[in-house]
N, C-alpha and C positions, 0 to 999 in steps of 0.2 A: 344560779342553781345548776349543777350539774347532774347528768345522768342517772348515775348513781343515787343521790340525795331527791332529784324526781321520782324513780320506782320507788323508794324505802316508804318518801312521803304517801305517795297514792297509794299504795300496800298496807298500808297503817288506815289508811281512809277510808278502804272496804273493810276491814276486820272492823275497825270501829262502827261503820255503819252510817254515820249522819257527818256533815259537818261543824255542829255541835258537840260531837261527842269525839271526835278528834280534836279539835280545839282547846274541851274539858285534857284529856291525857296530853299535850302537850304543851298546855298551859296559853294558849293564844287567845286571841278573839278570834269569834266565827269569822267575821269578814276578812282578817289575814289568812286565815285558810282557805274562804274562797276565791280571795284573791289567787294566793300560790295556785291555785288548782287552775284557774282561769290561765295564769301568767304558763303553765305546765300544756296546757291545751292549745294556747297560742305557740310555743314554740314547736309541739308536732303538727300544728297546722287541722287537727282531728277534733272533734269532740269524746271525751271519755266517758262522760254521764249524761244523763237524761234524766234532770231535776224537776221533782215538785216541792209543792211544801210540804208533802206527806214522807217522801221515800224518794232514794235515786235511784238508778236500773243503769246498768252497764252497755253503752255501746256495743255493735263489733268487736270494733276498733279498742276498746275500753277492755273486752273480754283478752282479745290476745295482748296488749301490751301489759295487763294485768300477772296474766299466766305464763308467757313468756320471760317477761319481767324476773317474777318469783322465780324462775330456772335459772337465770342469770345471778339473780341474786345468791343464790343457795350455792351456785357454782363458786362463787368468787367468793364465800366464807368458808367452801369447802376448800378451795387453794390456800388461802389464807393459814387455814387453820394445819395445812401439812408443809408448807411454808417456813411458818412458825415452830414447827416441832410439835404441836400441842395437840397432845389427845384430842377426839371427837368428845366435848363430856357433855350430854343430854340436857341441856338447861331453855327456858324459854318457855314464852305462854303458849300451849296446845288446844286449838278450837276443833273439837269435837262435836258432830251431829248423829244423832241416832233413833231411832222409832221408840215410842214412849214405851211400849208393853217392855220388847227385849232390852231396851238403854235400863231401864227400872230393875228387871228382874236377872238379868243376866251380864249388860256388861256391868253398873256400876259396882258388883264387887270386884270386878277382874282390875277396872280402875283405882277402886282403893288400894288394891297389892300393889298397882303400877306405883301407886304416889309416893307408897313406900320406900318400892325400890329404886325411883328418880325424883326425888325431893326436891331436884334444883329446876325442876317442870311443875309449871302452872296448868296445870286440867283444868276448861270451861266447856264441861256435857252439855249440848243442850239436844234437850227433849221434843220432838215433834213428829204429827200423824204429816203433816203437810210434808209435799213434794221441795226438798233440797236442793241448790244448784249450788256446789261446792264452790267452785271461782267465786261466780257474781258473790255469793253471801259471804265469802270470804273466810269459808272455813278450809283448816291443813286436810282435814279427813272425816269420815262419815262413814258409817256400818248400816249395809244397807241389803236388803232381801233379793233371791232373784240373779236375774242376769244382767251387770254394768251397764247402767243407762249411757255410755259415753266410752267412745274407743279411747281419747284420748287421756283418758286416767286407768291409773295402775289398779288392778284392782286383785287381791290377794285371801282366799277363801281363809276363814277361821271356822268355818263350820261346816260340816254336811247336813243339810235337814230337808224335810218335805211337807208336803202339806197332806193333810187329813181327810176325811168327811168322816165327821162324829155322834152320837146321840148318846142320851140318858137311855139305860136300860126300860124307864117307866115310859117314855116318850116311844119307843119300840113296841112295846107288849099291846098302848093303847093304838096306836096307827100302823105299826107293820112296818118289816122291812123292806124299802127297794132293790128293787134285783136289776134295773140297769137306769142310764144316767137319764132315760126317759119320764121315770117314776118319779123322778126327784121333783117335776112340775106337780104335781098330785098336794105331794108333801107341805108341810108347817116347817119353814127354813128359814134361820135366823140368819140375817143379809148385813153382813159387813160394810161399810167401805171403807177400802182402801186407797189409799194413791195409785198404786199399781195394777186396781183392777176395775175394769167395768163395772157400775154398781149391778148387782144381782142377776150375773151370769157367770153362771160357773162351767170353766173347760177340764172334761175329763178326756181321757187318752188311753189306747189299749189298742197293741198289732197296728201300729201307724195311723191308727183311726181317731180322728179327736171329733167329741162330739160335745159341744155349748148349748147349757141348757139355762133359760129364763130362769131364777126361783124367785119364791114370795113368803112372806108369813108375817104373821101379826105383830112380830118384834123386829125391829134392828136399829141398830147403832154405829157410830164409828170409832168405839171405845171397845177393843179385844176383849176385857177382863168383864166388863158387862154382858158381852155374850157370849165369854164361859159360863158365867153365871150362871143365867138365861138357860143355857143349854145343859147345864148340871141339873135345874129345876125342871126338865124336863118339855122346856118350850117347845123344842125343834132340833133339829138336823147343824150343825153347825161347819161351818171350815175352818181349821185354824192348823197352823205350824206345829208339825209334830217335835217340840222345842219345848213347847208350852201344855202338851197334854200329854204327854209319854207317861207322866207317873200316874195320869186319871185312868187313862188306857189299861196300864198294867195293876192297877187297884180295882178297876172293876166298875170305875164312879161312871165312863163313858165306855162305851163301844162303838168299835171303828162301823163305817157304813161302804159299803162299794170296795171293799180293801180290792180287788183284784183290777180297780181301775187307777190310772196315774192322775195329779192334780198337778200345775205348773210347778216346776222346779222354786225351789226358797232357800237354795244353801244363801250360806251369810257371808258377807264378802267387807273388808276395809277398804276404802278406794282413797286417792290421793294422786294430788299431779302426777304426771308420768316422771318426774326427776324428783320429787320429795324427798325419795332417796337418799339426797345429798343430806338434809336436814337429820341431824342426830337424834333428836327428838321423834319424827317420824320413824324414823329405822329401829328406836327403841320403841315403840307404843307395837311397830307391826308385827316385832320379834317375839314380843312379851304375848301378845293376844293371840297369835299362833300357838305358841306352845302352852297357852292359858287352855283353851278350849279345844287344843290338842289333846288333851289327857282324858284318855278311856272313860272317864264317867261323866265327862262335859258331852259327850256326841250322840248325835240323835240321830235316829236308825236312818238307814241306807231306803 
């Protein structure tokens, strides 16, 4: 086994995910595959994984020859391919991760356009509220909120957006408006959680001042679309992406709460190896979703 045929195999081993499920795609028995993997470990002298019967988790060691790897690799098809004379043409299975609410209601039409316009690309979205680690899980790319968890990935805004604090007009009339981020502990507030945030503390900011406040209330969830809901029915106070409630805003169904305070930043970002790059596939998914939700009636207010 060579170098080359080393990375490709372990590279195919994290997208697959199990050593059954590599085996399945290319046709072996498990045990020859954990063999190779074993015989691959032995020759770098390292350990790559850290096996149970449940799940494996990537070494260090596992992490960078993993990710490094993939640059090498992508390098040497991208020589190859100018080499050869041959166009970059788009083709290949694309692993995609995304947050349920936004993957649901916003990218997957931008993906349907994509499929059209690169048919020789295989799209597998997949859907999760859980916390992503692109390498280990061995996905190309992931649209993710916020600010790039990881210096080391490229990370490429598709969106401006921010976050809100919201209510139902009836949920206002019966408890009253808060007039600063103090008030908000008083309040009936519908408590998200997210991956990215503390559960039920919310950071407001205003003249370089940030102030964290506890909240509580009789609802919460970790499903977005139930505490729109929730919060259209006039339960409570809610936070959400103003992505997602811009046309309740401008309809009249919600009213903004605290508008002259800031909430953490949520622009929307594609992230992917620092060299993906090289991957024609990548280069088209990040081109296309750029000037997808580039277009004046995709953007959510400043």
């Amino acid at each position: 086994m060579d170098g080359y045929s080393d990375l490709r195999f372990f590279q195919q081993l994290i997208q697959a995910g199990s050593l059954a499920a590599t085996a399945q795609e290319q046709g072996l028995s498990p045990p020859a595959v954990s063999r190779r993997l074993s015989l691959l470990e032995q020759r770098l002298g390292v350990r790559l994984l850290q096996r149970t019967t449940r799940r494996m988790r990537l070494t260090p060691e596992g992490e960078t020859y993993l990710l490094e790897g993939t640059r090498l690799l992508q390098a040497l098809d991208a020589l190859e391919r100018e080499v050869s004379g041959a166009r970059s043409t788009p083709r290949g299975l694309l692993r995609l991760a995304c947050t349920l609410g936004f993957g649901s209601k916003r990218l997957a039409p931008a993906l349907s356009a994509f499929a059209r316009e690169y048919p020789e690309i295989e799209v597998r979205l997949h859907l999760t509220e859980r916390p992503v680690h692109l390498v280990e899980q061995g996905f190309d790319a992931m649209v993710c909120f916020g600010d790039p968890p990881d210096s080391r990935l490229t990370a490429r805004r598709l969106l401006h957006n921010r976050r809100v604090l919201c209510a139902a007009p009836a949920y206002l009339q019966r408890h009253g408006r808060p007039r600063s981020p103090a008030d908000l502990g008083t309040h009936r507030c519908i408590v998200l959680r997210e991956a990215d945030e503390r559960y039920g503390t919310w950071h407001l900011q205003r003249d370089g001042q940030t102030h964290s406040v506890k909240v509580a209330g009789p609802m919460s969830t970790n499903d977005g679309e139930t505490a729109l809901l929730w919060a259209l029915d006039g339960h409570g106070i809610l936070q959400r992406s103003l992505w997602d409630v811009a046309p309740l805003l401008a309809g009249g169904q919600l009213q903004q709460v605290l508008p002259d305070w800031q909430l953490p930043g949520a622009d929307i970002y594609l992230l992917h190896a620092t060299q993906t790059e090289l991957s024609a596939r990548i280069r088209a998914l990040s081109e296309f979703l750029q000037a997808w939700f580039g277009r004046g009636e995709n953007h959510c207010g400043a």
